[in-house]
C-alpha positions in Angstrom: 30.9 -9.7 10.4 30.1 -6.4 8.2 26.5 -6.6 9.7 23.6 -7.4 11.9 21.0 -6.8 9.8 20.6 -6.5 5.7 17.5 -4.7 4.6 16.7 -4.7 0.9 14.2 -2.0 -0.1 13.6 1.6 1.0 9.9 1.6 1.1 7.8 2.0 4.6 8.8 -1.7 5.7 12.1 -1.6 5.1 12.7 1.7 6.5 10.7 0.9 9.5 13.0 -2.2 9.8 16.3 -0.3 9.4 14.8 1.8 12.0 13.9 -0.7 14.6 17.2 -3.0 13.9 19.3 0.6 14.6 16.8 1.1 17.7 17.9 -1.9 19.4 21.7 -1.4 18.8 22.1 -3.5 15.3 24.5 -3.3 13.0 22.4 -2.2 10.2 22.8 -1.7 6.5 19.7 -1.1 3.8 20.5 -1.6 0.2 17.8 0.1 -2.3 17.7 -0.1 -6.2 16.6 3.6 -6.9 18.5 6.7 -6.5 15.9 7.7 -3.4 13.5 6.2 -1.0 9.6 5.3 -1.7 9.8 5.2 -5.6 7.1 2.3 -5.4 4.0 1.9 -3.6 5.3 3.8 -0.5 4.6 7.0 -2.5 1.8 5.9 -4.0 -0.7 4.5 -1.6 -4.3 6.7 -0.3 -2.4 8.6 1.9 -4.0 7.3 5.2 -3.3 6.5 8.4 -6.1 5.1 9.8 -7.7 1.5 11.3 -9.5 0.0 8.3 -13.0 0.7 9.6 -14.1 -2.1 6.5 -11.8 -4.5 7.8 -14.4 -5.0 10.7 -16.9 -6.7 7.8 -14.6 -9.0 7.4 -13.8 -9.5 11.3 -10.1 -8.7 11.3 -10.6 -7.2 14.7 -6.8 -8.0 15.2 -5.8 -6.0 12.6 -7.7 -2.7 13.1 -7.1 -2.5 16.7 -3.5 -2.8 15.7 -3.2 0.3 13.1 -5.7 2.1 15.6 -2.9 1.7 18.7 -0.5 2.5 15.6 -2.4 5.6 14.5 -2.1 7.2 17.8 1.5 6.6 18.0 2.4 8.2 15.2 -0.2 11.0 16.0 2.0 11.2 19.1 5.7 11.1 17.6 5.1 12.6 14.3 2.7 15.3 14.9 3.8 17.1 11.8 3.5 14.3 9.4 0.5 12.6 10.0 -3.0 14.6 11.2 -6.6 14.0 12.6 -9.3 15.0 10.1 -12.3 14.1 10.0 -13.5 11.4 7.3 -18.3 11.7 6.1 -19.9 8.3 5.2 -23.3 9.4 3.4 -25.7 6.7 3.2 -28.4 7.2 0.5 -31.3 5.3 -0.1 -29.6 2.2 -2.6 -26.3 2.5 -0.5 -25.9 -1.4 0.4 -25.1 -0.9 3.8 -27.8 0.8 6.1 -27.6 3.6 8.1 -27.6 0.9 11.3 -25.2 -1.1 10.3 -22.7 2.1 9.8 -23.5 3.1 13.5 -23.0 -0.7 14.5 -19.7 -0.5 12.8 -18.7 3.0 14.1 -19.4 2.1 17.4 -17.0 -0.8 17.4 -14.2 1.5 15.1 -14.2 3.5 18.7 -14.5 0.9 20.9 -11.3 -0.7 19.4 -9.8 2.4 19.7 -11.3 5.0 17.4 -12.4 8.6 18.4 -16.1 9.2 18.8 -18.3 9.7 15.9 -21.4 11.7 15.2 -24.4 11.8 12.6 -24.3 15.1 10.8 -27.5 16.4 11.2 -29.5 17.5 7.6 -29.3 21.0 8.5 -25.5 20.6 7.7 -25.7 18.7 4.4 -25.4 21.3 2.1 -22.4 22.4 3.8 -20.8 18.7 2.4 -18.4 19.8 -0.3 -21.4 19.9 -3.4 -22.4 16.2 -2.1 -25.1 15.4 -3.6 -28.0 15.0 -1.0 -31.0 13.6 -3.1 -32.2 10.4 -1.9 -29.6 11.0 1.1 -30.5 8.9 4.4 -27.9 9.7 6.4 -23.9 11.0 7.1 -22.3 9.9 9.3 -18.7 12.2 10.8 -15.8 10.0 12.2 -12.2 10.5 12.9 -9.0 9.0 11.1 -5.7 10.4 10.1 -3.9 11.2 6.6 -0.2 11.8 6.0 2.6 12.4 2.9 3.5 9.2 2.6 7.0 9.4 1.1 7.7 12.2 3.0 6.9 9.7 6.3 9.1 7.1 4.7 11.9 9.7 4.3 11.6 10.7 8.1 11.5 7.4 9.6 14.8 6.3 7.1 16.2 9.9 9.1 15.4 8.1 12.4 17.3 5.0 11.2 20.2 7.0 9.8 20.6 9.0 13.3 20.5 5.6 14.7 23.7 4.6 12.8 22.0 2.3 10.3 24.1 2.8 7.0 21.8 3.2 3.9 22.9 2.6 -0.2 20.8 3.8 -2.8 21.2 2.4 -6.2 22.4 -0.8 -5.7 21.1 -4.2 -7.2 21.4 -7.4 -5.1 22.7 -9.7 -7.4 22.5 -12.9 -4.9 23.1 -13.8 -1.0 24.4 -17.3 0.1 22.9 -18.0 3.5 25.4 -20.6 5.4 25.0 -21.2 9.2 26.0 -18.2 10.7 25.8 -15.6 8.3 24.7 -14.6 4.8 27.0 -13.0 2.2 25.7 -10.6 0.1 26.7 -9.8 -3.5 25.4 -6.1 -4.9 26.1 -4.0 -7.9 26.4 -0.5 -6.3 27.1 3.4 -8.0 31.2 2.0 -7.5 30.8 -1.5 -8.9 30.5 -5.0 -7.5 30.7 -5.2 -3.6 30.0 -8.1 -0.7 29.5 -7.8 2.7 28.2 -10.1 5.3 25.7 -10.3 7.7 24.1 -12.0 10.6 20.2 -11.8 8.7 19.2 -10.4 5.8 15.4 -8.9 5.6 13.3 -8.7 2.3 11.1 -5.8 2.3 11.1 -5.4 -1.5 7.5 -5.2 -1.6 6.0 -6.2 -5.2 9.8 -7.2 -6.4 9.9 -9.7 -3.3 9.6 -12.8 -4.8 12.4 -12.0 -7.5 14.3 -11.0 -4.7 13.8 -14.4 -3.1 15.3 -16.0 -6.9 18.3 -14.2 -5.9 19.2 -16.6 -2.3 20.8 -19.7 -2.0 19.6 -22.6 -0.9 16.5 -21.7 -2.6 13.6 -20.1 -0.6 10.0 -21.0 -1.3 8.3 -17.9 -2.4 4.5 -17.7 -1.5 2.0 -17.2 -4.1 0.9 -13.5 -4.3 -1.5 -11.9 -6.6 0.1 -7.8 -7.6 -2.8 -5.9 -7.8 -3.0 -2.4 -9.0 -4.4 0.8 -7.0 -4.7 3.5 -9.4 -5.6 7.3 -8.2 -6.1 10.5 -9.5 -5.7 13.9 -8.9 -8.5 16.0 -9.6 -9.0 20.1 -9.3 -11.5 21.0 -6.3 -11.1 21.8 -2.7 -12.8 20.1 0.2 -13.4 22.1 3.4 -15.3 19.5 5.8 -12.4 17.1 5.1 -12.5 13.6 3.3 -15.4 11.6 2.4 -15.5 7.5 2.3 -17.9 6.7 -0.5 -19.4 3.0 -1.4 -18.8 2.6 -5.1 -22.2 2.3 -6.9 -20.4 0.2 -9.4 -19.1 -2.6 -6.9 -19.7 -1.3 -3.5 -15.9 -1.3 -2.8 -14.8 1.3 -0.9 -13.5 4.9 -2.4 -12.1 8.0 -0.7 -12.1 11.5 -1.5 -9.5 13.4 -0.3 -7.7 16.7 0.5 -4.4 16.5 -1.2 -1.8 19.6 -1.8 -4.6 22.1 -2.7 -6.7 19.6 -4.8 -8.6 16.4 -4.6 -7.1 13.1 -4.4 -9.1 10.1 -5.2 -8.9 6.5 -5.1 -8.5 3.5 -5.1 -9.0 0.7 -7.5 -8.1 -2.8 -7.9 -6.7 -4.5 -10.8 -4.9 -7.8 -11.1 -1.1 -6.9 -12.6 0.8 -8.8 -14.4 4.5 -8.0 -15.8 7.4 -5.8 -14.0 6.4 -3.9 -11.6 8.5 -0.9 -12.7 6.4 -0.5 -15.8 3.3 -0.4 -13.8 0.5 2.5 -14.9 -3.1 3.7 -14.6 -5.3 2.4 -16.8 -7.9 3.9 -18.7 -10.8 1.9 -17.6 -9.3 2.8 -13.8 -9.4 6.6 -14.3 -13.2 6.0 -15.6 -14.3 4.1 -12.7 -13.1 6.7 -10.2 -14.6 9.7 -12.2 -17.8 7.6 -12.1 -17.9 7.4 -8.7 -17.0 11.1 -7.9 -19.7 12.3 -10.2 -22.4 9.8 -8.7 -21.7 11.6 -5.4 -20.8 15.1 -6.5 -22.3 18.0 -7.9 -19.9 19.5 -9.9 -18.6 16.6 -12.5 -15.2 16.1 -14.0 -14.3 14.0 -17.2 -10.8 12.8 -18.0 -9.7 15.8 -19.4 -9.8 17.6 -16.1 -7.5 15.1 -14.2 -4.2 16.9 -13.1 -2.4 13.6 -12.4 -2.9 9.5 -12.2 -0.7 7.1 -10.4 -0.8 3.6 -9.8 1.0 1.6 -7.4 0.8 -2.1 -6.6 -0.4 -4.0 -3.0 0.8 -7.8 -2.4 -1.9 -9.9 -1.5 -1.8 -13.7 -1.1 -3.2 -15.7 -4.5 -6.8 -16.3 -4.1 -9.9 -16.7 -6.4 -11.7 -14.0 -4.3 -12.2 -10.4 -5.4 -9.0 -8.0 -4.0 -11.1 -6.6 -2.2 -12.4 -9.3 -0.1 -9.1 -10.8 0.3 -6.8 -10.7 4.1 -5.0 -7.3 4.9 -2.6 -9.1 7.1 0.9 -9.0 7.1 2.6 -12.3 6.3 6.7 -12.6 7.8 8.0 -15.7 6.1 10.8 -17.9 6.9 11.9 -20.8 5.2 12.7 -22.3 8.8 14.6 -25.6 7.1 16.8 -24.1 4.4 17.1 -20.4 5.1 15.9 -19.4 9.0 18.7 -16.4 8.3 16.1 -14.7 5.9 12.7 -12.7 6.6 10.5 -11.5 3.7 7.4 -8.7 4.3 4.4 -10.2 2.7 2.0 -7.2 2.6 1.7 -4.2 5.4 0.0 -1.5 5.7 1.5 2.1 5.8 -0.3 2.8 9.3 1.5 -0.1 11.0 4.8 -0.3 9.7 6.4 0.3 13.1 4.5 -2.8 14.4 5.4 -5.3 11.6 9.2 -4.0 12.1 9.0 -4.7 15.5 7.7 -8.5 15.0 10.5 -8.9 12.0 13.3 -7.7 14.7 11.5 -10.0 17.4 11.7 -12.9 15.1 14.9 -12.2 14.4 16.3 -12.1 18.0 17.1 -15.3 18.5 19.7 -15.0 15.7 21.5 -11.9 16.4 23.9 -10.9 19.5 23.6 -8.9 22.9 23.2 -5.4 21.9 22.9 -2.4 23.6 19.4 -1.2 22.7 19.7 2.7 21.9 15.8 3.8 22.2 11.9 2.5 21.6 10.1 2.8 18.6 7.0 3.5 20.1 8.1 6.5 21.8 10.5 7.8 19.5 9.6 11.2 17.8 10.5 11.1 13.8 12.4 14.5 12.4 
């Protein structure tokens, strides 16, 4: 057997697999199209590591006490990659949600696990960045975290590599046959055709994951996702008091407004996709919603000519006939128990709790793989 454990795709998921299959001693290998890691939505996401405080409106109390216990781990082992700052809600007299219900909400952010909060008093509002502060009710200080997220991706595919997991860049999986006890894969690599074989084979492709999936035999049975495009844009500015979650007059979806490399970074949206996801791009109608929103909150106001960069990347969510925005945040690890148990595919994830969601894949996995001597623990290990 070449392999334990076959990861296709270099984004968070699959590097935080490679990572946690090395961890416990696998035999690991991850095969990725592009010539480097996080070409998709890995370097293209808000740039946050934080619970989802608007995950409790929809009760997913599960999920944001997760990324909260995730968010101090990596606060903890990769204090150079991913820092505390402090995030303002304003709350202005046709803002949908009262000033009590963001206290309500605040209050249980830090009871799950969140640092304290406080209600910036008006004698500071003007220091707010140019936020405008006519009709203003209220702001409201709390505490998340923000990193570079292809430069996280790169570190924790570092951790995997000092682990011994092997890792191929521009390679194309062609197919896998899944028998009994092992899978073989067949891949188009930089040297030609090659196979190897392994005990399980992971599928972290992200928005390619179901065309993935057409690639195994027996067939798998792909769920039914919706792509849906996050657009942002880079905007000239600088914010001093740190980042700034804004309600959207337009929908009321959340927006964020960002330090980012000596600018402003500012997003996100969400747009149905259709079509391959290489060819995905900002739209125009994206780039005019999110200067709407900055210039209903700021003083100084931009127009499209003024944007220094826009890049869209796409989120896998489960098909639904609800808004994007409204839909489940949770990450989906399906097996085809009857015809394929040997393969895993990453429905979804989050950036902030990657290291959890490879821990569950690897758990799952167990039962399939042999006694290995486990070399160290995710949760304490520091990333380079």
């Amino acid at each position: 057997m070449d392999y334990d454990v076959v990861v296709i795709g270099a984004g968070i998921h699959g590097a935080g697999v490679a990572q946690a299959a090395a961890a416990a001693g696998y035999r690991t290998l991850l095969l990725e199209q592009y010539d480097q890691p996080a070409v998709g939505t890995s370097s293209k996401s808000s740039k946050l590591i934080h619970g989802g405080l608007r995950y409790l409106e929809s009760g997913q109390l599960g999920l944001v006490r997760e990324c909260l216990v995730e968010r101090q781990r990596l606060l903890a082992n990769a204090p150079h990659l991913v820092r505390l700052t402090a995030f303002h809600i304003p709350v202005y007299q046709n803002t949908r949600r009262r000033p009590w219900q963001i206290r309500l909400g605040l209050s249980l952010y830090a009871l799950l696990g969140g640092k304290s909060f406080q209600q910036v008093p008006p004698s500071a509002w003007p220091d707010l960045d140019g936020l405008r502060t006519d009709t203003l009710d209220a702001v409201f200080r709390y505490y998340d975290a923000q990193t570079d997220d292809a430069q996280l991706t790169q570190a924790v595919l570092a951790s995997a590599a000092s682990l011994g997991a092997d890792i191929t860049y521009q390679c194309s999986v062609e197919r896998a046959v899944c028998e009994r006890e092992h899978c073989t894969v067949f891949y188009q690599g930089k040297d030609g055709g090659a196979e190897i074989k392994t005990r399980v084979l992971v599928n972290a492709a992200g928005p390619w994951i179901n065309r993935v999936l057409g690639c195994i035999e027996p067939v798998v049975r792909p769920l039914a996702i919706d792509l849906v495009q996050g657009t942002h844009l880079v905007i000239p500015g600088t914010l001093r008091q740190g980042m700034y979650y804004l309600e959207a007059p337009q929908d009321q979806r959340a927006v964020f407004v960002t330090p980012w490399k000596d600018n402003i970074l500012l997003g996100t949206t969400e747009s149905l996709f259709t079509g391959n996801p290489e060819n995905v791009q900002p739209l125009e109608e994206e780039i005019s919603y999110l200067l709407e929103v900055y210039n209903h909150y700021f003083k100084k106001t931009l127009d499209a000519s003024e944007v220094i960069e826009a890049f869209a990347g796409l989120r896998v969510l489960p098909r639904g006939k609800d808004a994007a925005f409204h839909r489940s945040r949770d990450t989906v690890l399906h097996r085809d128990m009857d015809t394929c148990p040997r393969v895993l595919s990453i429905y979804g994830g989050k950036l902030t709790s990657y290291r959890a969601t490879a821990e569950k894949v690897i758990q799952k996995l167990a039962p399939l793989l042999p006694a290995r001597n486990k070399q160290a623990d995710t949760r304490t290990l520091r990333l380079p």
